[in-house]
N, C-alpha and C positions, 0 to 999 in steps of 0.2 A: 504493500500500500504506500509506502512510503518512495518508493522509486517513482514515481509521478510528478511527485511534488518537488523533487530531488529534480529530475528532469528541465521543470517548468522553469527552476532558478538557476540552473547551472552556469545559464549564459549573461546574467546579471552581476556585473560587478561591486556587491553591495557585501556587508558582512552580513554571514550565515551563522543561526543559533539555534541549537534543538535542545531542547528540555522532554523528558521520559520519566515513569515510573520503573517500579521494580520488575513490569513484566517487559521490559526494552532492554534491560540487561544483558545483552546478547553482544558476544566478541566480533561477528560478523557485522553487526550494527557499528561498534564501534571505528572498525579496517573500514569500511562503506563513508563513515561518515568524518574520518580525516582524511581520508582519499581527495572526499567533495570540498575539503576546507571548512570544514561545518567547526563550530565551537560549539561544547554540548556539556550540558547535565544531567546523569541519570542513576537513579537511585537503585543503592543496590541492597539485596538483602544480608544482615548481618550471619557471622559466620565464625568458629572459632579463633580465626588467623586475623580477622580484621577486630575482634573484641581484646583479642592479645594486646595489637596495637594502643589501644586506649585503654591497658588496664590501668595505668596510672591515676586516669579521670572520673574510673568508677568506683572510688570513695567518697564518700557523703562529706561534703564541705566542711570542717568545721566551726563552732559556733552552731547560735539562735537563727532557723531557717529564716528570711528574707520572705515578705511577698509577695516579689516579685522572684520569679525564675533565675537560679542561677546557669549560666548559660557558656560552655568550652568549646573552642574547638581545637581542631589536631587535624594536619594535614601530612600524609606518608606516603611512600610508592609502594604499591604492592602488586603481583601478579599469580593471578590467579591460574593452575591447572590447564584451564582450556585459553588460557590467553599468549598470545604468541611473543609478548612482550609486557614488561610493567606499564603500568598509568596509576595516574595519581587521583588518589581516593583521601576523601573528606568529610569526616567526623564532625556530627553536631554531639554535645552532649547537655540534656536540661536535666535542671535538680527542679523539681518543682514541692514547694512546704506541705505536708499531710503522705507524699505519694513515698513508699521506700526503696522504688529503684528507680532510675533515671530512665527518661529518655532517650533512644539515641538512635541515629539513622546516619548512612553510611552514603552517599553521593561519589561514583565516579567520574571525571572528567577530565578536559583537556585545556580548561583556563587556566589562566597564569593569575586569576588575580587570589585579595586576597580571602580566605576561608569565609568570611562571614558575606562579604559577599556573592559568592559562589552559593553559599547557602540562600540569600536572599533569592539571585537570579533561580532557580532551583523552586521558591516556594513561589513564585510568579505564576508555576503554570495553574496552582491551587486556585489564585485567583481568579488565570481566565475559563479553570471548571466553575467556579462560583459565579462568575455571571453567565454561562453558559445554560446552570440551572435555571439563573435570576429569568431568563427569557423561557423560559419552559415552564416557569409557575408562575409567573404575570403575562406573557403575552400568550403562553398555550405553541409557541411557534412548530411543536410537534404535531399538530394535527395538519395535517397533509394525507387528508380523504380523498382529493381528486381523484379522476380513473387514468388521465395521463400526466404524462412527467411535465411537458411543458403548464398545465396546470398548476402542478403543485408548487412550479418553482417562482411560478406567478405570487400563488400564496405568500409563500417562505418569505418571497421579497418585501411583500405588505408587512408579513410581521418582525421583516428586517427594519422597516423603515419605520415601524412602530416605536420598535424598542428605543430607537435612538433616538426618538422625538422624544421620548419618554425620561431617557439616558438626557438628554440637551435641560429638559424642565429641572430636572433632579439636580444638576450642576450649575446649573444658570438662573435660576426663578424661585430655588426656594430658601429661605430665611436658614438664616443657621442656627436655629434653635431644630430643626426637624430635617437638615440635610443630610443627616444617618439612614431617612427612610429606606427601605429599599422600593423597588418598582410595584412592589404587591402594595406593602401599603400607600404608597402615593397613588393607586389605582382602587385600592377598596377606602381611602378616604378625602380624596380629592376627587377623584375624576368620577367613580361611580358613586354619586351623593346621591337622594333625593330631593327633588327639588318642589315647591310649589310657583304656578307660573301665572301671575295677573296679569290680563292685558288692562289697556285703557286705552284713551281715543291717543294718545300721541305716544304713551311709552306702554314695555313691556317690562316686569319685574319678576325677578327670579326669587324666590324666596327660600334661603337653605339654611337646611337645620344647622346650629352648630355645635352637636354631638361631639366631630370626630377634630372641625378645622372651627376655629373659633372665628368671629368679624376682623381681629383685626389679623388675625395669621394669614386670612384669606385676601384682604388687602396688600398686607405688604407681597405676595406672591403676585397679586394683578400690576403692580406698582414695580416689579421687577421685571416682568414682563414687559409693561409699558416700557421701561426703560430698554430696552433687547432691541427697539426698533431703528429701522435705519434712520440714518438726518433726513431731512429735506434735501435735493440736491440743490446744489448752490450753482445759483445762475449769472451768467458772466454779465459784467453791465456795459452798457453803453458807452463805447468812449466818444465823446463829443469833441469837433475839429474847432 
């Protein structure tokens, strides 16, 4: 699956980055993707030669646990059996207060920077599964009923362009007292409100409970908005001889 995509970019002069879990662990994957020039992180699973490694760090801190995480790392070469040569693998280790053994996950790669950053770039890909869900439980974008592909991919697009419009209000329009929302609830307490609706002879009034968004949360969001808009364009004037 991945030679496709591999493919696609080959002929682009851009830096290449692959991030894996522990089922990408694979010695072929890695020969494949220094071949390609790819920079990569990929988590492997622990073992008794890579725990050896960090037996130093899996003693409990001493001292009143912290709470907040205490947090090591340890970075070493090692080579594994089926691997034709060493790489360098990368040790997190957490002490976390209440828990009696540590955390710890092992990350292979071929970055030169340093461990903690390696480890960040590495927990990136968590995030883009975390909004990956965020669109599958607010926009639904798995439903792709159609009977043909070009349909569906009509669909997908809609609730491509959903989410971002969605993604844009969340980043752009809302107060930072409630910009933690995620898109479910800025959609079950913004956008899906009930509303009551009066007309009259010149206006129309929208009337909304304020349960979930109160008068003035919902103001300062319209007032953010209003502000989002372009200027007037500015018209060149007259030069007079």
């Amino acid at each position: 699956m991945l030679l496709p995509v591999i493919q696609r970019y080959r002929h682009l002069d851009i830096p290449k980055f692959f991030r894996g879990d522990a089922a990408f662990a694979n010695p072929a994957l890695y020969r494949l993707l220094e071949k390609e020039g790819y920079r990569y992180a990929i988590r492997l699973k622990a073992n008794a030669v890579l725990e050896r490694e960090i037996e130093h760090l899996l003693t409990r801190p001493v001292g009143r646990p912290s709470h907040k995480p205490n947090v090591f790392y340890h970075s070493f070469s090692y080579q594994a059996k089926s691997w034709q040569r060493a790489r360098r693998v990368v040790a997190k280790i957490e002490w976390h207060a209440g828990e009696l053994f540590p955390r710890v996950g092992f990350i292979v790669t071929n970055l030169n920077q340093h461990s903690k950053n390696v480890v960040k770039f590495y927990n990136g890909r968590g995030t883009a599964e975390q909004w990956i869900k965020e669109g599958k439980n607010a926009i639904k974008w798995t439903k792709l009923s159609c009977r043909t592909f070009k349909d569906n991919q009509a669909r997908l697009q809609l609730f491509a362009l959903a989410y971002n419009l969605g993604n844009f209000l969340r980043r752009l329009a809302l107060p930072k007292p409630v910009r933690h929302w995620s898109l479910t609830t800025l959609r079950e307490k913004l956008i899906k409100i009930g509303a009551k609706v009066t007309r009259h002879a010149k206006y129309v009034f929208f009337q909304l409970a304020e349960v979930a968004v109160t008068r003035n949360l919902f103001a300062a969001i319209l007032d953010r908005i209003q502000r989002l808009a372009l200027p007037p364009p500015v018209t060149a004037g007259r030069i007079l001889a």
